[in-house]
OpenMM code with the backbone's topology and positions (N, CA, C; nanometers):
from openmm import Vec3, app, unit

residues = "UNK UNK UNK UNK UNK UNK UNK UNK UNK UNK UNK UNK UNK UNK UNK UNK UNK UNK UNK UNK UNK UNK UNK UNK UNK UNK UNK UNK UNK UNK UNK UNK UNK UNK UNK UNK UNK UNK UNK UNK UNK UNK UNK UNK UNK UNK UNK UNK UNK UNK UNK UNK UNK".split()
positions = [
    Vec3(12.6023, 10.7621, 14.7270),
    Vec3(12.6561, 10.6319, 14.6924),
    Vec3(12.5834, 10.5809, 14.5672),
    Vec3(12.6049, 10.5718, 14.4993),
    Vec3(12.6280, 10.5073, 14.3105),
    Vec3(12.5712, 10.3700, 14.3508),
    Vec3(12.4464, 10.3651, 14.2539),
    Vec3(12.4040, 10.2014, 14.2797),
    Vec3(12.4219, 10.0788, 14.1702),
    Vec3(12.4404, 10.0021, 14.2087),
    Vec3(12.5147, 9.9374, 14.1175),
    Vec3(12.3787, 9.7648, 14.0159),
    Vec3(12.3394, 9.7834, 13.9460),
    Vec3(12.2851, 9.6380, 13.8609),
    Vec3(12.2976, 9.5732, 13.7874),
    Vec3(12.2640, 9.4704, 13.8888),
    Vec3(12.3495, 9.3629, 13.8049),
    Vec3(12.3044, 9.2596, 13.7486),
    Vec3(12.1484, 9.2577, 13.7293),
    Vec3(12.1115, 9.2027, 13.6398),
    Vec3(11.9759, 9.2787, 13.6203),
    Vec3(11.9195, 9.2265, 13.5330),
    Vec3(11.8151, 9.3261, 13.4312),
    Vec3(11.7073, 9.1984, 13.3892),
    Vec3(11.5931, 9.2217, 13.4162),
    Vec3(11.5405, 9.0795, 13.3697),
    Vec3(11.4161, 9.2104, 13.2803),
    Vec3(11.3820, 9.1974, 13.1284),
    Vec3(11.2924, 9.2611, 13.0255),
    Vec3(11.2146, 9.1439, 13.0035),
    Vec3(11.0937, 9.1540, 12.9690),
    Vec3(10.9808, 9.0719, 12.9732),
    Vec3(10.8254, 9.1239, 12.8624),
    Vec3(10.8533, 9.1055, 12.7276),
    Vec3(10.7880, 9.1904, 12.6374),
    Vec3(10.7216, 9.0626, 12.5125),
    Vec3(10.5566, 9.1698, 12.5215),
    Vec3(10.4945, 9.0657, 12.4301),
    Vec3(10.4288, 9.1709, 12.3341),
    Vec3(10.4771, 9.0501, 12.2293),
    Vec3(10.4770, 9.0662, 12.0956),
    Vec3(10.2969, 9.0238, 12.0320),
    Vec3(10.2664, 9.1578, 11.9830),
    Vec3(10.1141, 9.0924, 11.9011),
    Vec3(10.1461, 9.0965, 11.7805),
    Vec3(10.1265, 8.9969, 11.6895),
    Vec3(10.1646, 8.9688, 11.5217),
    Vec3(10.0380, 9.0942, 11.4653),
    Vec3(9.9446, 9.0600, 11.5071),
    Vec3(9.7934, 9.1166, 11.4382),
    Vec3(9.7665, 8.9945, 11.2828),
    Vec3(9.8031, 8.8907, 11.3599),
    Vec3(9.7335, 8.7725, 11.2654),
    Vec3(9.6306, 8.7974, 11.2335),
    Vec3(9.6093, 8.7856, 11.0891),
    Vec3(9.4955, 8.8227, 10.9725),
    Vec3(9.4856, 8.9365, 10.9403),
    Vec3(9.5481, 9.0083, 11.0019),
    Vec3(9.5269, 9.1529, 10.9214),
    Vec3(9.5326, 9.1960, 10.7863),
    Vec3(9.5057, 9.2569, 10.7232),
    Vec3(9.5484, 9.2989, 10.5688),
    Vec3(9.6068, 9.4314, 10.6155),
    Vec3(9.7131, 9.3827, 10.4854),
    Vec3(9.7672, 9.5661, 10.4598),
    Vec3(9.6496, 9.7039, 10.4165),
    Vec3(9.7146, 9.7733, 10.4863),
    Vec3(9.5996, 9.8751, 10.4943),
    Vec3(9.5803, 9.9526, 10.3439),
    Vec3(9.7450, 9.9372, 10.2745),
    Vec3(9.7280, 9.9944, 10.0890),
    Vec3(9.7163, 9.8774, 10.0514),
    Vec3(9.6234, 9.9328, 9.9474),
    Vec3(9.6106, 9.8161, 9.8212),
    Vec3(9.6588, 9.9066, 9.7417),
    Vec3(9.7322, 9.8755, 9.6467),
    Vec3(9.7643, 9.8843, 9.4905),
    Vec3(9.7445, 9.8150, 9.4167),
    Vec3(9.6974, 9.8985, 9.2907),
    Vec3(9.6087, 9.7885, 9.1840),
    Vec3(9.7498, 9.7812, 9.0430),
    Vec3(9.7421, 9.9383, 8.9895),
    Vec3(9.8191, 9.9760, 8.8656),
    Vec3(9.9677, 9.9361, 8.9007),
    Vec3(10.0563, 9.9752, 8.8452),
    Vec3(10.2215, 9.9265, 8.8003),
    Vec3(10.2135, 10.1007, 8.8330),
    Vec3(10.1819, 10.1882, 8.7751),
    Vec3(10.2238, 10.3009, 8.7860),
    Vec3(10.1892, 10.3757, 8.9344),
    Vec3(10.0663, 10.2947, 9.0066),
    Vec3(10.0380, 10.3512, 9.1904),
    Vec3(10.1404, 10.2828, 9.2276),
    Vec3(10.1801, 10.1311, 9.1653),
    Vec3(10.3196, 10.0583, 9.2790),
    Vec3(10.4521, 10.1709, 9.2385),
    Vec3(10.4660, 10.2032, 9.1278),
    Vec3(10.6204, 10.2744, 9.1217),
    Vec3(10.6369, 10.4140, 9.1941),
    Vec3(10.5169, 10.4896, 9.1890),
    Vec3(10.4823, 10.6460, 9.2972),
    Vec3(10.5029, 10.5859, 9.4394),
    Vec3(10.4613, 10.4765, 9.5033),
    Vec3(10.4703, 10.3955, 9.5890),
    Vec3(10.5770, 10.4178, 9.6541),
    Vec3(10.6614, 10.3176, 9.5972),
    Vec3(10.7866, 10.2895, 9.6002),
    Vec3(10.9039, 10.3782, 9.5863),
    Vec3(10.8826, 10.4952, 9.4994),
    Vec3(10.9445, 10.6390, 9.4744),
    Vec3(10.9107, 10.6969, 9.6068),
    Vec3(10.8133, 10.7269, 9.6363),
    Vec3(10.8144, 10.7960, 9.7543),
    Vec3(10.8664, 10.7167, 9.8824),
    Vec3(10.8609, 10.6095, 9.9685),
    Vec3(10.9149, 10.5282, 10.0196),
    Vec3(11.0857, 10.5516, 10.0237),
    Vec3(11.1447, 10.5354, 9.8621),
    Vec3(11.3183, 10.5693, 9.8474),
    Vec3(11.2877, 10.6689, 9.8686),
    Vec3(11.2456, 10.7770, 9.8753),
    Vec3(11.2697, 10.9322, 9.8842),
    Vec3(11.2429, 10.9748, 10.0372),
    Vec3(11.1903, 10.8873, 10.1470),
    Vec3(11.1750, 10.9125, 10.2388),
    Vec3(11.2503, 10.8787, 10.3175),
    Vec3(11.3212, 10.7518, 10.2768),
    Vec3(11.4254, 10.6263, 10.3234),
    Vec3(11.5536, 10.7475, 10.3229),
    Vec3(11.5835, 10.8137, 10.2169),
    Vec3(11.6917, 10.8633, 10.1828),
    Vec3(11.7219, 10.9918, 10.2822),
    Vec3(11.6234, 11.0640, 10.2759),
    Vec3(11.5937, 11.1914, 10.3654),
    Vec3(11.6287, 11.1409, 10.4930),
    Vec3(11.5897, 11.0364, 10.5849),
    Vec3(11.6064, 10.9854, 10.6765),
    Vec3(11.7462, 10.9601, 10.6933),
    Vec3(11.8193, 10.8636, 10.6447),
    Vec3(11.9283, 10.8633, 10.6172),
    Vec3(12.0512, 11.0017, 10.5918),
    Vec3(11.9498, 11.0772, 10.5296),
    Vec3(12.0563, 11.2421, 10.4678),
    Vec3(12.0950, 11.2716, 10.6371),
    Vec3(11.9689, 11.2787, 10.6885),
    Vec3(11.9548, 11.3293, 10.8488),
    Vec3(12.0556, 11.2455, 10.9565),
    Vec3(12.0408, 11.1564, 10.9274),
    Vec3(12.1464, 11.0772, 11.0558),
    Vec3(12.3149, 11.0958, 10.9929),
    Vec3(12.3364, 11.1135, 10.8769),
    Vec3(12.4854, 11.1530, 10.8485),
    Vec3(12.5198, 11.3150, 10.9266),
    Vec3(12.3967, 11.4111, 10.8960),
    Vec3(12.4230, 11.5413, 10.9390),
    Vec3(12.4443, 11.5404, 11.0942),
    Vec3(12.4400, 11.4609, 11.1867),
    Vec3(12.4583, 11.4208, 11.3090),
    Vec3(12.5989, 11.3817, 11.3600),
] * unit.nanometer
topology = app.Topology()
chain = topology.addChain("A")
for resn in residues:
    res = topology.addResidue(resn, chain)
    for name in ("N", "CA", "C"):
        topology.addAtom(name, app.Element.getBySymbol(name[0]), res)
C-alpha cells in the first residue's frame, strides 16, 4: 500500500558568515580580466554540459 503526504514542513538555517572577506584579492586590471576569463570559460563549459543532456 502506497503512502501518501500531505504536507511537508522544511526548516533550514541560513549562516551569512558576516564579516568575512573574500578569500581573492585582486590588485592589477590584468589579474581581474584572467579572473573573469576563466570564470566565462568555466560558466560556459558548464552550460556546454547541461545542453549535451
Amino acid at each position: 500500500m502506497p503512502i501518501e503526504i500531505k504536507e511537508l514542513h522544511i526548516k533550514i538555517n541560513v549562516d551569512e558568515g558576516k564579516g568575512k572577506q573574500p578569500s581573492i584579492v585582486v590588485d592589477s586590471k590584468k589579474e581581474k580580466s584572467a579572473l573573469v576569463e576563466a570564470c566565462v570559460e568555466q560558466v560556459m563549459e558548464i552550460l556546454e554540459k547541461k545542453q549535451e543532456r
